[in-house]
N, C-alpha and C positions, 0 to 999 in steps of 0.2 A: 523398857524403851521409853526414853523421855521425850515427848515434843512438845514444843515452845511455838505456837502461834500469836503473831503480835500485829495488831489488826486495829485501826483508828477509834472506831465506835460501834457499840453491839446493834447492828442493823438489824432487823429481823431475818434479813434470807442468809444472811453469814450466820444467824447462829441457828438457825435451820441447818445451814450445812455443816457447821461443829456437833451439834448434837448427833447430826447422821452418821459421822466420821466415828465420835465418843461411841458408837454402838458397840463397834468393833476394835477401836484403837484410840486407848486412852490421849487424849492431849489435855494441853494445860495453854488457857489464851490469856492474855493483856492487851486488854482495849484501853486504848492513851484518854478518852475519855467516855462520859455517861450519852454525850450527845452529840448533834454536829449541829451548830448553831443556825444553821441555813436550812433547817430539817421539821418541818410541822410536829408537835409533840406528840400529834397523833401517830406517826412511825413509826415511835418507841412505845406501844402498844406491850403489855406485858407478857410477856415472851420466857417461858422457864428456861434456864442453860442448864441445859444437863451434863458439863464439864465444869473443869477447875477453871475458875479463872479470878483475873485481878482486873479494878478500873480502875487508873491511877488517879484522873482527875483534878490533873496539878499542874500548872501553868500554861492553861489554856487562854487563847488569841483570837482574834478575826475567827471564819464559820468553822476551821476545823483542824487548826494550828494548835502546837503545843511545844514545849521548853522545860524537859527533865529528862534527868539522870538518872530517876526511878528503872526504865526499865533493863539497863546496862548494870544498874548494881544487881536486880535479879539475877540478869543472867550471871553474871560475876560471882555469885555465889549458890549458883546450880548447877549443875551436870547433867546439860543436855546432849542427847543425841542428835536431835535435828533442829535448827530453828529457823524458821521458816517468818518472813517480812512481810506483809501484807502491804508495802510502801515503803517509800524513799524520803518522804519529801516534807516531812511537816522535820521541826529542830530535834525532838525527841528519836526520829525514826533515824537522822544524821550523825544523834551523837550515838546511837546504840550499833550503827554501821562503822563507824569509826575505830570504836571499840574493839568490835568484830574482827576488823581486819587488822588493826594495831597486833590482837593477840591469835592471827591466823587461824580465826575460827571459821571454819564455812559454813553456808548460811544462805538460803536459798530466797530467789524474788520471785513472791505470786503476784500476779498483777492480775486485775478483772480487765483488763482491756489497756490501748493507747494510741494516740493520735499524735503522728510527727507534725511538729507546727516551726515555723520560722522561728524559733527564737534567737535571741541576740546572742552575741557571742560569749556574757559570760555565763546565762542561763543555760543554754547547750553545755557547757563547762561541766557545767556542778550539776547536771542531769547525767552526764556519760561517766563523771567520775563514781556515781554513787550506784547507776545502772550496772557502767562495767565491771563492779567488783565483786560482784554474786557470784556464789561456786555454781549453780544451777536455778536455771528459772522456769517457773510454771505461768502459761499463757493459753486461755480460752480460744486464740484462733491462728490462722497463718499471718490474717493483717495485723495481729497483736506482736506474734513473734517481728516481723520487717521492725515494727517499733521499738523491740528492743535490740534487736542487729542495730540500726542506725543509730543508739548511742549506745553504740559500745559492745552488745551481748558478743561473747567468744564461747561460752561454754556450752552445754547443753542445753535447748529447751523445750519440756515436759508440757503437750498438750493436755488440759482437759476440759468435760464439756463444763460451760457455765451454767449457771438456771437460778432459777427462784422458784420454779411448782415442785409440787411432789409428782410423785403418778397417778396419784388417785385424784388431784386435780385436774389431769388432762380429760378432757369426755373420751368416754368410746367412742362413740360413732358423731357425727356431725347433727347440730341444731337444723330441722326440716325449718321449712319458711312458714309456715301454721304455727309450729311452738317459738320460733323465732316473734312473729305477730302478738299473741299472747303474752309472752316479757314484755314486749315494748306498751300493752295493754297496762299492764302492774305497775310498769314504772314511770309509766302517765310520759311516754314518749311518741311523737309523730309518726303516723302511717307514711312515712319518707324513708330514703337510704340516709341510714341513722352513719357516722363517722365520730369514734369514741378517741378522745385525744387527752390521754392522763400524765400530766408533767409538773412539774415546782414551776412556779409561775416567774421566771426569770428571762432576762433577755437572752441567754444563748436559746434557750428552747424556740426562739423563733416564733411565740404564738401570734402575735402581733398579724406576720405576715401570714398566717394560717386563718387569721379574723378577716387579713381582706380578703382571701380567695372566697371566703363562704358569704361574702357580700353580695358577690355577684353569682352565686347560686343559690336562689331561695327554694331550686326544689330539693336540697340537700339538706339534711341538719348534723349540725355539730353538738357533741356534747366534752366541752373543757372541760376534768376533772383534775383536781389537783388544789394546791393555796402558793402563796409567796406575796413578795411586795408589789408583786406590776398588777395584781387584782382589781384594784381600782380604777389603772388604764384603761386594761381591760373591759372594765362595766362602762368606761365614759365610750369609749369606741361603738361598742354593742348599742349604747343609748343616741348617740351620735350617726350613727347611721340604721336605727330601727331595726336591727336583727332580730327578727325574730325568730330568724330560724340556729338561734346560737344559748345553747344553756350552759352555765356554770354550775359545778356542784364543787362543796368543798371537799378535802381530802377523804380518800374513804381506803378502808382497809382490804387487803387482798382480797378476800375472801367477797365484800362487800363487795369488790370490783368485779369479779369473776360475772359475778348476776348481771353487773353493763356489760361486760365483753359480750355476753351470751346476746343481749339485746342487741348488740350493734349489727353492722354490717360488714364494718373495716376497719380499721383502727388506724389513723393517722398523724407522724410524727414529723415534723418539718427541723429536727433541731438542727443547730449552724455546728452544735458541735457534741457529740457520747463517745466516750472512752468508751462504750457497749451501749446500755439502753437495755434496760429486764423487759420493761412491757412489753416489745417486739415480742419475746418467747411467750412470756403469758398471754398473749392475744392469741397466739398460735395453737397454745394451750385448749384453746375455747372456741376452737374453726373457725376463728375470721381472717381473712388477710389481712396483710399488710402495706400500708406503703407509708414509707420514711424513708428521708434523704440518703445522700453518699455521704455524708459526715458522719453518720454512726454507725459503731463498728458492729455492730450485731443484725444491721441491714445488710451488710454486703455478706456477712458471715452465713445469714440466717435465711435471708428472702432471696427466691428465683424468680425472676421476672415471669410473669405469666401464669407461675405454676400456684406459689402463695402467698403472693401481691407485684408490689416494682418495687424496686429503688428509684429514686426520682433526685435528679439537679436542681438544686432552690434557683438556678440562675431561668429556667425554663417552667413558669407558671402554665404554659400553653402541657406542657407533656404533664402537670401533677393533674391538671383537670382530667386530662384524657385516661391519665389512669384511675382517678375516682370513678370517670365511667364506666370504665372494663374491669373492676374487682366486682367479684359477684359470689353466692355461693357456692357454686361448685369449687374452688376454693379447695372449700372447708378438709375434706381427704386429705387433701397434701399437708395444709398445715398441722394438721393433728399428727401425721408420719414426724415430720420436722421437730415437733415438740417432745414427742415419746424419747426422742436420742436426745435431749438434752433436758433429763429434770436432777434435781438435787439427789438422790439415788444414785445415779447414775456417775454423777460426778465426783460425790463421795467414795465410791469405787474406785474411780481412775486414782483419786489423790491419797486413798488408802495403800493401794498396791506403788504407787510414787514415794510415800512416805519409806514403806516398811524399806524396797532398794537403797534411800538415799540413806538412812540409819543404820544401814548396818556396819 
């Protein structure tokens, strides 16, 4: 059995999840490049792949566009069973669909998530023509599936869970408020309700408007982790209005993050716009709530109001305070339940037993 996963760039929690997959059932991937140029270097942290795979590397664009043939003449010259699209939308992933369907090959679309957006009339075009031509799609949630129904999906589509932990990342039991005090000792953080906000520092992420809410909360502290270009913004606003209750730290690695979630309180995500959004599960990961807007899909998917954090409307500043008031530890149970059904295990599973049906 041959499968052909063909996937933008080697992220680390994608090849986390190839490698889980490779335990059991061989695949073969092509990542269209080594990098995505809108990506701190530090995410491509050295990461073994314990699968076949190819990096083409070859007519790359803007943060994570590419333009070759490379991966069409592969397939053109292998005998695969299943091959499986990790994307539509960069020129390479268009010509090798094209192909596809010129020589009625079917060929399935995993999508990590999607957000229906007004586009114009001929961006909706060339979204439905390249959405609707998949023999079979795999989608992390219902509001992902609606996203591919609305341009276009007819065929079947295969849920499975998303994630970036393992299991043996999730804690067993919930961080007490004493060993909670203790981290935040270590890592030379405020005896305050600590609010951990890890994002690429870009304008959809919304931080901006997340810098003035904690303006007018000084008995709160924020910790922005993350890098990008609005950094600088950022440090003038903080100096501009004396925050001191607001730290920056730069990019840091899962593992190094897990030690802040553990410290936090809550974790808070204000983005305008996630196709999903990992941290959500990783915070849940680590028993803190959550609260992040209705633009990401992995808050509506993920969070219950009340149980393990809110969803919150960026249009209503009045109901995000109210909900930094009411997250609190007790929490913590619920979202560790929440986390356990969604770690990379778990998903490797689904998309194993998905694979073997669709190959045969």
């Amino acid at each position: 059995m041959k499968i052909l996963i063909v996937f933008n760039h080697p992220a680390p929690y994608k090849v986390d999840l190839f490698n889980q997959i490779n335990k059991e059932l061989p695949i073969e991937v092509i990542f269209e490049r080594s990098k995505a140029k809108n990506r701190d270097n530090k995410f491509y942290f050295n990461k073994e792949m314990n699968f076949k795979y190819q990096i083409i590397d070859k007519g790359n664009f803007s943060d994570e566009n590419s333009f070759s043939f490379r991966i069409k003449n592969i397939i053109k010259n292998n005998n695969y069973d299943l091959i499986v699209m990790n994307g539509y939308s960069t020129l390479s992933e268009m010509i090798t669909i094209n192909y596809l369907n010129k020589k009625h090959m079917p060929w399935v679309l995993m999508i990590n998530g999607g957000i229906i957006k007004n586009d114009n009339y001929f961006k909706k075009l060339i979204k439905t023509h390249y959405i609707s031509s998949a023999s079979y799609y795999l989608s992390p949630c219902l509001e992902s599936d609606k996203y591919l129904k609305y341009y276009g999906a007819k065929n079947k589509i295969y849920n499975y869970p998303y994630s970036t932990i393992y299991e043996n990342e999730i804690l067993d039991k919930p961080i007490n408020l004493k060993e909670k005090q203790l981290l935040k000792q270590e890592l030379n953080l405020p005896d305050k309700k600590v609010f951990i906000a890890p994002s690429q520092f870009i304008k959809r992420k919304n931080n901006e408007f997340l810098l003035d809410i904690f303006k007018d909360l000084p008995n709160y502290f924020l910790l922005l982790v993350g890098s990008g270009k609005l950094l600088n913004k950022y440090k003038t606003f903080i100096k501009k209005h004396n925050l001191n209750n607001v730290r920056i730290i730069g990019y840091l690695s899962k593992q190094d993050l897990i030690k802040y979630y553990r410290a936090s309180d809550a974790l808070i995500n204000l983005s305008k716009e996630d196709i999903y959004c990992h941290t959500i599960n990783e915070a849940l990961g680590q028993g803190i709530p959550c609260i992040a807007s209705n633009c990401i899909v992995s808050a509506n998917h993920l969070i219950k109001d009340g149980i393990n954090g809110y969803v919150v409307n960026l249009k209503n500043k009045k109901d995000i305070v109210n909900a930094m008031n009411k997250v609190d530890n007790n929490m913590s149970i619920n979202c560790l339940k929440i986390a356990k059904e969604n770690t990379i295990e778990k998903s490797a599973e689904k998309l194993i037993k998905i694979f073997k049906e669709l190959a045969k």
